[in-house]
N, C-alpha and C positions, 0 to 999 in steps of 0.2 A: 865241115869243122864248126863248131861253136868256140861263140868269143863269148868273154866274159871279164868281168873287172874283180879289183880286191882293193877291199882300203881297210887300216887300221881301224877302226870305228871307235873314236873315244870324245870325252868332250870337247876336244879343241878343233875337233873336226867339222867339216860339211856335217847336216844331220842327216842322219842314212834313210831316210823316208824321202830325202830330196834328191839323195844320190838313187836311191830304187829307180822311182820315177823316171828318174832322168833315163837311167840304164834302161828300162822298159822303152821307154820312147826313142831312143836313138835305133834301136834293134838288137844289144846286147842280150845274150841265153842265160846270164847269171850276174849275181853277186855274192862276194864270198867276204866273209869280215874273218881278223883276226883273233887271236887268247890270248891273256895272261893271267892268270887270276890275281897277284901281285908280283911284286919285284924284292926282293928281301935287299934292305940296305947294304948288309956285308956281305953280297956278291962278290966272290970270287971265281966264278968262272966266265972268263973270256965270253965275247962277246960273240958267235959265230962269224958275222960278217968285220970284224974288227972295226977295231977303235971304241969309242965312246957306245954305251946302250942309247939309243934316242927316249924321249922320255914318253912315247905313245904307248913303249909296253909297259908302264906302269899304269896306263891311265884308258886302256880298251876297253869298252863296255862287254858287258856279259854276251854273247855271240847268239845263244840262241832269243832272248830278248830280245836283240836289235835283230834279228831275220824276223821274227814273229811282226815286229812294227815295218820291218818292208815289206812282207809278204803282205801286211794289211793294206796297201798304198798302193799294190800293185795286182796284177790278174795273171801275168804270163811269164815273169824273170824268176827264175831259177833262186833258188836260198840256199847257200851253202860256207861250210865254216873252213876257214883258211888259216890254222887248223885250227879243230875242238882238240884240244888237250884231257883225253879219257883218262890218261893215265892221272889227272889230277881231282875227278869225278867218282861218284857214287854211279854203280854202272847201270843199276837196277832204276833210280832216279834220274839218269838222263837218257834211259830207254824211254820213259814215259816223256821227258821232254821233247825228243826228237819225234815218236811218235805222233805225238799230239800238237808239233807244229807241220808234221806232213799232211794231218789231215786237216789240218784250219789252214794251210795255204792252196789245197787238192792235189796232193803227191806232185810237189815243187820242192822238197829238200835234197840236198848234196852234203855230207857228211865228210868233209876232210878230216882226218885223224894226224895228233901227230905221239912223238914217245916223248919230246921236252929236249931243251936242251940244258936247260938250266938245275943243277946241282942243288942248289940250296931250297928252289921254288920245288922241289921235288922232294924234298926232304921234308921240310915243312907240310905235305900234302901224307907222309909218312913212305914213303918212295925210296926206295935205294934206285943211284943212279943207272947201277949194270943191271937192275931187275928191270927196268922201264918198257924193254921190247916184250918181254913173256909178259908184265902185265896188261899191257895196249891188246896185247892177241887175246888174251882170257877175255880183258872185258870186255874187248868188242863181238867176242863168239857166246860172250852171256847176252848180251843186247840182242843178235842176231837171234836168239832162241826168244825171248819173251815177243820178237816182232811175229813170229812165225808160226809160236806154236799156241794152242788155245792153252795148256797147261806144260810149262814151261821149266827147266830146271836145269844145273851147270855143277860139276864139279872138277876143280880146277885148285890150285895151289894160291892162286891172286884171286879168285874169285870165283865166289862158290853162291848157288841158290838151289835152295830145298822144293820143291812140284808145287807151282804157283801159277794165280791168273796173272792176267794185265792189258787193261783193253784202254785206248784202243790202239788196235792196231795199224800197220801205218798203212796211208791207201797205195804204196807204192809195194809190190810183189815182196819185193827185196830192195830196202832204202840202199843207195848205192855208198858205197865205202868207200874215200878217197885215201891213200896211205901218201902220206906226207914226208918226204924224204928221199936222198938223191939217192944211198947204197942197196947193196944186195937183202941186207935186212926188210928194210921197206917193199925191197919188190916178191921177197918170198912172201910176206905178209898179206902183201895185195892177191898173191896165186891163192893161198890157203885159205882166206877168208871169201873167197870168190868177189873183190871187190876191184877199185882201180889204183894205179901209181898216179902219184901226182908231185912230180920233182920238181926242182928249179933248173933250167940251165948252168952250165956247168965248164970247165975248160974241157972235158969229157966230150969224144964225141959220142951225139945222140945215139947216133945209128949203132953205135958200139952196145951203148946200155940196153938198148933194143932186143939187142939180140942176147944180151943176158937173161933180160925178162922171158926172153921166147924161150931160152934157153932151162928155165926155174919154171916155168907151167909145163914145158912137156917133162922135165922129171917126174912131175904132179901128174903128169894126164889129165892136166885141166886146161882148159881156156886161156888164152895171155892177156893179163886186166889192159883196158882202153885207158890211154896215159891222156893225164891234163898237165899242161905244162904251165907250171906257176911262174908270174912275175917276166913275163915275156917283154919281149920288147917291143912295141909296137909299130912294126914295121910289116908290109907287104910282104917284101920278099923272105922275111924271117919266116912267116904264116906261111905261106906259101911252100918252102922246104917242111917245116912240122906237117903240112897236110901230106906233100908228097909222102914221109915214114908213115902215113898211118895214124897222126897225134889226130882225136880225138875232140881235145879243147884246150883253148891258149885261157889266160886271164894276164891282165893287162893293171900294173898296179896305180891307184890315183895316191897323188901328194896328203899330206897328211894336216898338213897346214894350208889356209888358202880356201881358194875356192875350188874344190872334188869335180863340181858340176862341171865348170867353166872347161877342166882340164878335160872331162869325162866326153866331155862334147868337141875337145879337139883329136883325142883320141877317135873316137869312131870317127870322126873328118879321115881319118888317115886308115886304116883297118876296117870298115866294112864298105861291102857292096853300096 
């Protein structure tokens, strides 16, 4: 199994070049930063995790920027976004961004995807909120065609492109796809796309969701995407049962406030070999 961390990344944070580092030297496989592109003041829709929004997602740096400045700081830790929000992106321009930080860090990206939760930040981005899963699927199967193909093209209802270059392409076969989200939506998404589930813990038990996923790739007659499981807890015997199903990769979140490092290094005290 791979361990891995996630933090907010914004300015009030550790600065992610120290938190990389850090991750690379303890032994950690990854680091994954958060999205928001902004927060609209007249937010009206709840909060997913209730109560008050904390104020980091208004203030998260750009996700592929801050992997591009770990990936430079580092040789061997994994860059991946916790989630990129496509549905709020130009598909065709952050094909080339993803691209072109796989091959400047040497096929070290992980691409978490999510659909949004937020109504208004969706709106604003020109998004209706029930369109958000059929767009997330278009544009990420338009990106998938520009990584792959020497002449490239999509025609789709969200997102469409006319027989086009685009180099380069990324050193990894196929950049891995993480689909962000705990229901059935997200994990048919992960089957179709050939990519992976990457949920949070849940009152659900795992082994249950498990077997839904298994369930939604053999209707596909595909593969059952390799689940990461987001925001774990970092505990032994927690790892230890995700390994027993089969999970894949934990990530492990640092505080937002404070010292990233300090926590990051008591973290792996407790969760690696």
């Amino acid at each position: 199994m791979h361990l891995g961390v996630g933090l907010f990344a914004t300015d009030m944070t550790s600065d992610v070049r120290d938190v990389a580092r850090a991750a690379e030297d303890a032994g950690f496989e990854s680091l994954f930063v958060a999205e928001h592109t902004h927060i609209p003041t007249a937010r009206t829709t709840p909060y997913p995790m209730g109560g008050d929004l904390p104020d980091e997602y208004a203030r998260t740096y750009d996700p592929l920027v801050a992997l591009t400045a770990a990936a430079a700081v580092t040789e061997r830790l994994r860059v991946g976004t916790g989630v990129c929000l496509v549905v709020e992106r130009d598909p065709i321009v952050l094909a080339k961004e993803v691209s072109t930080l796989d091959v400047l860090s040497n096929g070290r990206v992980l691409l978490g995807v999510g659909a949004g939760w937020n109504v208004e930040e969706l709106a604003h981005h020109g998004v209706e909120f029930t369109d958000r899963w059929d767009v997330l699927r278009e544009r990420v199967e338009l990106m998938q065609q520009l990584w792959t193909n020497d002449v490239a093209s999509y025609d789709g209802k969200h997102a469409s492109l006319q027989p086009s270059w685009q180099w380069p392409k990324p050193v990894q076969p196929r950049v891995p796809v993480l689909v962000g989200a705990a229901g059935k939506r997200a994990m048919k998404l992960a089957v179709e796309i050939g990519g992976g589930w990457m949920p949070m813990p849940s009152k659900d038990k795992l082994a249950d969701r498990l077997a839904t996923l298994a369930d939604l790739a053999a209707e596909y007659d595909a593969p059952v995407p390799p689940v990461t499981m987001y925001l774990v807890r970092p505990d032994r015997n927690v790892i230890d049962h995700y390994a027993a199903l089969g999970i894949e990769r934990c990530i492990f979140l640092l505080p937002t406030r404070g010292d990233a490092v300090a926590a990051l290094r008591e973290i792996a005290a407790r969760v690696l070999p």
